[in-house]
DOLUM-378448 format. One record per residue (C-alpha): residue in three letters; x, y, z. Coordinates in steps of 0.2 Angstrom, whole numbers, plus 5000, padded with zeros to 4 digits. Layout:
% DOLUM-378448
+-----+------+------+------+
|  aa |   px |   py |   pz |
+-----+------+------+------+
| ala |    X |    Y |    Z |
...
+-----+------+------+------+
***
This chain:
% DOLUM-378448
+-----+------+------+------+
|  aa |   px |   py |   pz |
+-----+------+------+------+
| unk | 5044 | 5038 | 4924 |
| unk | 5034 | 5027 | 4933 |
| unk | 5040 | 5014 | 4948 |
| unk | 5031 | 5001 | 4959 |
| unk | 5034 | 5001 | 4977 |
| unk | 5033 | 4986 | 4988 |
| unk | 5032 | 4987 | 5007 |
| unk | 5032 | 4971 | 5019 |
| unk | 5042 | 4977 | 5032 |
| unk | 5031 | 4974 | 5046 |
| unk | 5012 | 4970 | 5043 |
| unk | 5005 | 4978 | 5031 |
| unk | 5007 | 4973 | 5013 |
| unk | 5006 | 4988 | 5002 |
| unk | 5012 | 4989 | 4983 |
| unk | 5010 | 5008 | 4973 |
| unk | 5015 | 5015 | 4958 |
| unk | 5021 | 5032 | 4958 |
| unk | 5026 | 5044 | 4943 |
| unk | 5041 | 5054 | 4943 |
| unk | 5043 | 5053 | 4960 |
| unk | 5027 | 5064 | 4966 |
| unk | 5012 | 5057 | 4958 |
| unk | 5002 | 5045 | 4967 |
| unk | 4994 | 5033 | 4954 |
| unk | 4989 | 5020 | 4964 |
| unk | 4993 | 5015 | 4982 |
| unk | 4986 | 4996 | 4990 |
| unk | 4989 | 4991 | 5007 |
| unk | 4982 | 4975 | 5017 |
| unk | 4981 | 4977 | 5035 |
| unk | 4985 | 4961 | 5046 |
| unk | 4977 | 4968 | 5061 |
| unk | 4963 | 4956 | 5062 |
| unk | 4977 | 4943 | 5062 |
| unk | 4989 | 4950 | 5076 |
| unk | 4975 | 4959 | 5086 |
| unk | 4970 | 4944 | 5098 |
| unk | 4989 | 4942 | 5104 |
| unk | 4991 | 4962 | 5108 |
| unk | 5005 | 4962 | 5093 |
| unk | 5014 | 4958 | 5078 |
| unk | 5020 | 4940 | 5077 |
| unk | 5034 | 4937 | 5064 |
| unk | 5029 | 4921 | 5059 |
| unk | 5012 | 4925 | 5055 |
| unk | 5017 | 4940 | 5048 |
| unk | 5027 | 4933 | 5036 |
| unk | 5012 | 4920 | 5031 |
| unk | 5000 | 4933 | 5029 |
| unk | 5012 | 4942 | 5017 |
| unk | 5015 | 4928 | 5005 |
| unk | 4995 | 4925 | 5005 |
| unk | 4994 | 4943 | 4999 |
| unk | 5008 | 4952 | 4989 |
| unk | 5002 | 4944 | 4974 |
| unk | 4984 | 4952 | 4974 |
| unk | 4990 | 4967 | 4983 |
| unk | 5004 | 4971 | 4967 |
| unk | 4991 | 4966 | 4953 |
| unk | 4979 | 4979 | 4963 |
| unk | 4990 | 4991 | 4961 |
| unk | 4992 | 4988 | 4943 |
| unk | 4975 | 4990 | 4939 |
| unk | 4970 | 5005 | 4950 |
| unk | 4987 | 5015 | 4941 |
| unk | 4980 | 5008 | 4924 |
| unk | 4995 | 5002 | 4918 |
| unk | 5005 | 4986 | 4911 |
| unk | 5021 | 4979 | 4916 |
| unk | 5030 | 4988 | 4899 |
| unk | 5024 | 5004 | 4907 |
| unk | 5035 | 5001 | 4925 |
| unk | 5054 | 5010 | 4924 |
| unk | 5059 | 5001 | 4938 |
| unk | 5053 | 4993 | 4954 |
| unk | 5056 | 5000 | 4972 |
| unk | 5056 | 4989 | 4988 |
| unk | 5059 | 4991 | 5005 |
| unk | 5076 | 4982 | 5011 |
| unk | 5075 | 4985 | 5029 |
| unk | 5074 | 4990 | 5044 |
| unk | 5061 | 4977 | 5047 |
| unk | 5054 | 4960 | 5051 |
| unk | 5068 | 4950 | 5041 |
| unk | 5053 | 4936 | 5037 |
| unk | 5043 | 4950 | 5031 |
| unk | 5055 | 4959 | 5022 |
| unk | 5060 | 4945 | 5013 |
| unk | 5043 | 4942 | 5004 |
| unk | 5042 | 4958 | 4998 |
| unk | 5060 | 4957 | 4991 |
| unk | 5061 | 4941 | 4984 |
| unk | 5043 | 4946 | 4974 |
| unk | 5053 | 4961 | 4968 |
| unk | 5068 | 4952 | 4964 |
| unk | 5055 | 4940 | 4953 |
| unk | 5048 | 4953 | 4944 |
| unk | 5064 | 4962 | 4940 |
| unk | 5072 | 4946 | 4934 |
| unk | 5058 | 4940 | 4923 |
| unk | 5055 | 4958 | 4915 |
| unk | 5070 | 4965 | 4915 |
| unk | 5068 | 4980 | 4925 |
| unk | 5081 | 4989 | 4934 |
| unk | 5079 | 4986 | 4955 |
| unk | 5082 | 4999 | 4969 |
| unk | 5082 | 4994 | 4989 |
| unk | 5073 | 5009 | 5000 |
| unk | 5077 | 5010 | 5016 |
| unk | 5060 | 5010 | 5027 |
| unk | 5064 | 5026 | 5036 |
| unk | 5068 | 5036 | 5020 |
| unk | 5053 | 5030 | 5012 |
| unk | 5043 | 5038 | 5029 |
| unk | 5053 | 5055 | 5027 |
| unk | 5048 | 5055 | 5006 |
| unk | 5030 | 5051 | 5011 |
| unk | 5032 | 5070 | 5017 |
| unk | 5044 | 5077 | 5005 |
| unk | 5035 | 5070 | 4990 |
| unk | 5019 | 5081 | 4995 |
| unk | 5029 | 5096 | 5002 |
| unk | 5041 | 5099 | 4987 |
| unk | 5048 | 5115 | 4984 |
| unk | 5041 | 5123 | 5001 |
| unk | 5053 | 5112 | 5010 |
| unk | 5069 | 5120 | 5012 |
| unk | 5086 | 5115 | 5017 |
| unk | 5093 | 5109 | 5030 |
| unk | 5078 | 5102 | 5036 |
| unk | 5075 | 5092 | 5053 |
| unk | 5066 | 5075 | 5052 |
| unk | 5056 | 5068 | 5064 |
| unk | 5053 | 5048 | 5061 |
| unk | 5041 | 5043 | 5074 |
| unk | 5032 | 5027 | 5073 |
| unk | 5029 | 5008 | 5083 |
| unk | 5048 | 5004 | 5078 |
| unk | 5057 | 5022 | 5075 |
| unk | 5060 | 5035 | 5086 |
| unk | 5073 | 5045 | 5075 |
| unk | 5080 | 5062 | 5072 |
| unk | 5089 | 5066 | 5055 |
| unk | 5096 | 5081 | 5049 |
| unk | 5093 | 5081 | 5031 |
| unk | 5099 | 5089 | 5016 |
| unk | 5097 | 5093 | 4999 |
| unk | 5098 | 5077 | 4988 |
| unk | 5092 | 5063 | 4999 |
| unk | 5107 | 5065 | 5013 |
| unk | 5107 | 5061 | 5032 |
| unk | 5111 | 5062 | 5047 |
| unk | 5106 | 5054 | 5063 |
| unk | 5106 | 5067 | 5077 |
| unk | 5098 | 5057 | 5090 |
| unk | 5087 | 5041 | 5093 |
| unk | 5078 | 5029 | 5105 |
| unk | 5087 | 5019 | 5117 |
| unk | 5072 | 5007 | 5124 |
| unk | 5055 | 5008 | 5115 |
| unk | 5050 | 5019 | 5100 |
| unk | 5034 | 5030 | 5104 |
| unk | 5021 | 5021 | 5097 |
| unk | 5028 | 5007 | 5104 |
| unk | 5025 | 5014 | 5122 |
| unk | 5007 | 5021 | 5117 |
| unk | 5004 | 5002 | 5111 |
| unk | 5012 | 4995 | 5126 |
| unk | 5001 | 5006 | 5134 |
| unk | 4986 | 5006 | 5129 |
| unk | 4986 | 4983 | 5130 |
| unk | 4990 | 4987 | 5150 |
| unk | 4974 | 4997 | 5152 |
| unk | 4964 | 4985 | 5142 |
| unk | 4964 | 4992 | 5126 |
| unk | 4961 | 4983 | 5111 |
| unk | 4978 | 4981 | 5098 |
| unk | 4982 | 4995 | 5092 |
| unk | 4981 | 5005 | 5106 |
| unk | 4990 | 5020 | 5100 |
| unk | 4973 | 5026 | 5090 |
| unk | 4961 | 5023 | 5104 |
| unk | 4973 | 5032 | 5115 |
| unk | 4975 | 5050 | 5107 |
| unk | 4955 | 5048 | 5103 |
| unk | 4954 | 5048 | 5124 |
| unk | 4966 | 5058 | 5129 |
| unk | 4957 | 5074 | 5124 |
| unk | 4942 | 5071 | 5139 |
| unk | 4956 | 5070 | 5152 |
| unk | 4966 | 5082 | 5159 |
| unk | 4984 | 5082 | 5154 |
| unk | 4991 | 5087 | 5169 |
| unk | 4983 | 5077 | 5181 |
| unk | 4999 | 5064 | 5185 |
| unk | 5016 | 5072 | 5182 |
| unk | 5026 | 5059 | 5174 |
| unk | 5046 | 5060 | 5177 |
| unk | 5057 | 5064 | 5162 |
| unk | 5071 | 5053 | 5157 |
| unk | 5087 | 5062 | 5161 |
| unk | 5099 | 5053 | 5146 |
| unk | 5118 | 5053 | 5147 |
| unk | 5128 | 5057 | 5133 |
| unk | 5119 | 5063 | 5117 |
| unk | 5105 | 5075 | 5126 |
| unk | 5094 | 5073 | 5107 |
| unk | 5093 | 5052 | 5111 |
| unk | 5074 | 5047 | 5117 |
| unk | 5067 | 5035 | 5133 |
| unk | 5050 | 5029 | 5133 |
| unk | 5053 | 5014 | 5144 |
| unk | 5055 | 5024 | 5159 |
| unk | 5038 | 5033 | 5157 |
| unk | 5031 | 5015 | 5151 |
| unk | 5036 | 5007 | 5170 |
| unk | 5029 | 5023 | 5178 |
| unk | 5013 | 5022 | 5170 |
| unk | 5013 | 5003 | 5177 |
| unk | 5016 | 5009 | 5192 |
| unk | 5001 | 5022 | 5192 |
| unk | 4990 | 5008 | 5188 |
| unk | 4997 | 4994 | 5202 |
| unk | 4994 | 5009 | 5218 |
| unk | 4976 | 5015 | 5209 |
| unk | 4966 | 4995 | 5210 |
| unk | 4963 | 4998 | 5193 |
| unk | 4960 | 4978 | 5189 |
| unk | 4940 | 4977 | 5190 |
| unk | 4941 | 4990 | 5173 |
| unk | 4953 | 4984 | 5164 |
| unk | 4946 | 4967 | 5166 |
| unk | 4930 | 4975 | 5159 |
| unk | 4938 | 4985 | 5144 |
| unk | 4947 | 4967 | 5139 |
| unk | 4930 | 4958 | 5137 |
| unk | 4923 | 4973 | 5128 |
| unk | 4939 | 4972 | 5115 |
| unk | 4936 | 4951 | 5116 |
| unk | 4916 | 4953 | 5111 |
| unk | 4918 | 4968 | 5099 |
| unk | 4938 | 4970 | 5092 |
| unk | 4939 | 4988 | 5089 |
| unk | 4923 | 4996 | 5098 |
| unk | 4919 | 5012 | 5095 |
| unk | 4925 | 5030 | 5105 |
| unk | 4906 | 5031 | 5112 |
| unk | 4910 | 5012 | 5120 |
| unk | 4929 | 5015 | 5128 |
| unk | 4924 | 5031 | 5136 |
| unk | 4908 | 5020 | 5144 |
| unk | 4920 | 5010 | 5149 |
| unk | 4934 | 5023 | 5156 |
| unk | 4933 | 5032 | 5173 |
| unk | 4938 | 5051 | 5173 |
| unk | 4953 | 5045 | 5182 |
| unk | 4959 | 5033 | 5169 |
| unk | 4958 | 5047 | 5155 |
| unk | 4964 | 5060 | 5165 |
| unk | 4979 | 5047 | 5165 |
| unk | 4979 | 5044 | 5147 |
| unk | 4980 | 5063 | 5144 |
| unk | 4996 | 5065 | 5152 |
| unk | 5004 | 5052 | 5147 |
| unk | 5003 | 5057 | 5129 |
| unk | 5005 | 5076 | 5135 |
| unk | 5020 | 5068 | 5141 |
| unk | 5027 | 5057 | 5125 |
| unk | 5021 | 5074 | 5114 |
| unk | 5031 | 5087 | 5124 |
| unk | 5049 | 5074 | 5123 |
| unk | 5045 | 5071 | 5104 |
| unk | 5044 | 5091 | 5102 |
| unk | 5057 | 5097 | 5114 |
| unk | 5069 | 5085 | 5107 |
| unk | 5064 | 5091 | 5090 |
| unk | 5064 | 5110 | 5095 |
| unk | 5081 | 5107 | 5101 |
| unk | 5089 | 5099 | 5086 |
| unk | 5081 | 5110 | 5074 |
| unk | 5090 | 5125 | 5083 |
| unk | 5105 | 5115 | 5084 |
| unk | 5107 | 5113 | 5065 |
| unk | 5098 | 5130 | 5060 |
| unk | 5081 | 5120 | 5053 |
| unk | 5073 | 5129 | 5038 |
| unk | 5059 | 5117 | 5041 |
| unk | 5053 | 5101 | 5052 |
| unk | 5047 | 5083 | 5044 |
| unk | 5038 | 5074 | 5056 |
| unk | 5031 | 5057 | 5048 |
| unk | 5029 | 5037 | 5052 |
| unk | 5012 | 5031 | 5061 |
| unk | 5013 | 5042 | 5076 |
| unk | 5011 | 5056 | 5065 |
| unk | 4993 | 5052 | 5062 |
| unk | 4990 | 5057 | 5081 |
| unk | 4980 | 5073 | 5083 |
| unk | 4988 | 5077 | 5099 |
| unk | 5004 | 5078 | 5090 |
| unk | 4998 | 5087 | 5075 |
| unk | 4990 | 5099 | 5085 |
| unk | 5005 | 5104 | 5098 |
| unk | 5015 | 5104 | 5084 |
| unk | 5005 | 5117 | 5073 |
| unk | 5002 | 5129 | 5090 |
| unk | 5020 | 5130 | 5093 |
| unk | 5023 | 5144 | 5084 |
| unk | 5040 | 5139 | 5076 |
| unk | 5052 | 5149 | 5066 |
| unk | 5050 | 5139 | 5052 |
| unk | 5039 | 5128 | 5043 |
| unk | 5030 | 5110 | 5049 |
| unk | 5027 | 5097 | 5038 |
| unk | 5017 | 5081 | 5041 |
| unk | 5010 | 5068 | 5030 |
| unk | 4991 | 5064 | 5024 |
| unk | 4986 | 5051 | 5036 |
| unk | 4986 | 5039 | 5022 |
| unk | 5005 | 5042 | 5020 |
| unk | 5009 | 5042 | 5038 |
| unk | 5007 | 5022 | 5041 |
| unk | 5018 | 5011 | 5031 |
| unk | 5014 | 5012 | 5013 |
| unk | 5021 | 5008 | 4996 |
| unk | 5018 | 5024 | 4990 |
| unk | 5032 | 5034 | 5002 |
| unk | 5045 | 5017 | 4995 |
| unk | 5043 | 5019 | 4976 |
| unk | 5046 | 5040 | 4978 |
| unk | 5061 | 5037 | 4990 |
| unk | 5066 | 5025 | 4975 |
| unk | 5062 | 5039 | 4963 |
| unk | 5080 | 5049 | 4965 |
| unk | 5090 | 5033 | 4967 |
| unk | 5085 | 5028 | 4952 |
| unk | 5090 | 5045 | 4944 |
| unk | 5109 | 5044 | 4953 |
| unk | 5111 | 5028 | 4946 |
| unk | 5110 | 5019 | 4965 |
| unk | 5103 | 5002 | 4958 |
| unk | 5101 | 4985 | 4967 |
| unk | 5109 | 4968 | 4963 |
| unk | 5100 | 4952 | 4961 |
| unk | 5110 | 4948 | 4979 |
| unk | 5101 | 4962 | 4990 |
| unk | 5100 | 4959 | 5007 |
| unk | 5086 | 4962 | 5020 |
| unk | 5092 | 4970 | 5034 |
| unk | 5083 | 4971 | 5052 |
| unk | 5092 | 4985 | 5058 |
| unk | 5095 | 4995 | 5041 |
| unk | 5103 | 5010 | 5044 |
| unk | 5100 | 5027 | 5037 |
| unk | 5116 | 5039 | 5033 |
+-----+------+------+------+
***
């Protein structure tokens, strides 16, 4: 059984084919940094340009790279929301297309599953129930108790900014080249982590919600009392002459201070992710702990996470998988497909799809 992905939730354009759910045959995805990088962000409006210039050559990659034909697809899995609704509808409506003209069955994924199957496609059997997901990306900050056959339930979210929207948010105030997530948890490993104590967020009502917004103003503030200006002015020329400079050329360009700073703030955004998750998975009696989405590629996370010495088993995605693919969407589609959950020529994108 074989099924294409689509994924243009945000901006990457990514189209797979997976078989039976597990088997990556082929997985293509077109960045858009080059395009959002200057203005420190996605736009939607480009965004959803850069899609339609691409999903056709991006799907007919994925084709050829899985060796296969149109007759050989069972179905075709795209990504419904939450999202960009410009974006998401591109890859929909191409879906929609194909679906229509070869007669192939259609099943909507929602974005957050597909980042919780880019783990469980990989973990299979070793992953044991309940389970505690941890969806932590630029747009998600999400904790789901899962259970056996693709059920959910939230147990706690963000309230302001996801993670990675902070580590982006912060990284453009220091100067930082778009992304700044990546540059950030290469740094923070020459500072010291607990150089500047950060407060916590104290949240009322469900203890397991998330605040980065607080810690966001706070490292602001750090920055406004320390005249940091002259180097960040310089660290914004580097990033206008070069884009993405290499770690060698930041850390020229970063006093000890400054990573000292960046150490803890991500000391910081690592211990809330993991305290929250520690507290959850006790909460529901974990047998194991998913932790995916793009901030799952960061090393400081990876490697808190592995030291912890947890009663029970940690699961995290190939870095490939932890960014927005197609891959994660066409095995999320996989089990719908076997329970019969298929789409209507009338689906919907959704901006703020939930998961249940």
């Amino acid at each position: 059984m074989k099924i294409l992905g689509i994924e243009s939730s945000c901006d990457e354009t990514a189209a797979a084919v997976v078989k039976d759910g597990s088997r990556i045959l082929s997985s293509v995805v077109s960045s858009q940094l080059d395009v959002h990088g200057k203005y420190g962000g996605v736009v939607p409006e480009l965004a959803s340009r850069e899609h339609l210039r691409a999903i056709t050559a991006v799907v007919r990659q994925a084709l050829q790279q899985a060796g296969v034909n149109w007759s050989d697809l069972g179905a075709v899995g795209v990504t419904q929301g939450p999202g960009l609704v410009g974006s998401l509808l591109v890859g929909m409506t191409y879906a929609k297309a194909i679906c229509f003209s070869r007669g192939l069955p259609l099943v909507g994924v929602n974005h957050i599953e597909g980042h919780i199957h880019a783990v469980a496609m990989e973990a299979a059997d070793a992953l044991q129930y309940p389970a505690l997901a941890l969806v932590v990306s630029g747009g998600h900050t999400h904790l789901f108790e899962m259970y056996e056959g693709s059920r959910y339930r939230l147990l706690g979210r963000t309230r302001d900014d996801a993670a990675g929207e902070a580590y982006d948010k912060v990284g453009k105030l220091l100067g930082y080249t778009y992304p700044g997530g990546p540059i950030l948890d290469k740094l923070a490993s020459y500072g010291d982590p607990q150089a500047v104590r950060f407060p916590r967020a104290k949240m009322k009502g469900n203890a397991l919600d998330f605040s980065f917004s607080g810690l966001k103003t706070a490292v602001l503030r750090w920055v406004e009392s320390h005249d940091m200006q002259a180097e960040i002015a310089v660290r914004r020329e580097l990033g206008k002459a070069e884009g993405q400079s290499s770690l060698e050329k930041w850390l020229a360009v970063t006093p000890k201070a400054t990573l000292d700073l960046i150490a803890s703030f991500q000391f910081t955004v690592i211990r809330e992710l993991l305290e929250h998750a520690e507290a959850a998975a006790e909460l529901i009696g974990a047998r194991g702990l998913v932790v995916s989405g793009g901030v799952a590629c960061n090393g400081g996370l990876r490697a808190a996470a592995r030291s912890a010495r947890l009663p029970y088993a940690v699961f995290f995605p190939q870095p490939a998988l932890s960014t927005d693919n197609a891959a994660m969407i066409a095995a999320a589609a996989f089990p719908k497909f076997e329970r019969g959950e298929l789409a209507s020529m009338g689906l919907k994108a959704s901006a703020s799809l939930a998961l249940a």
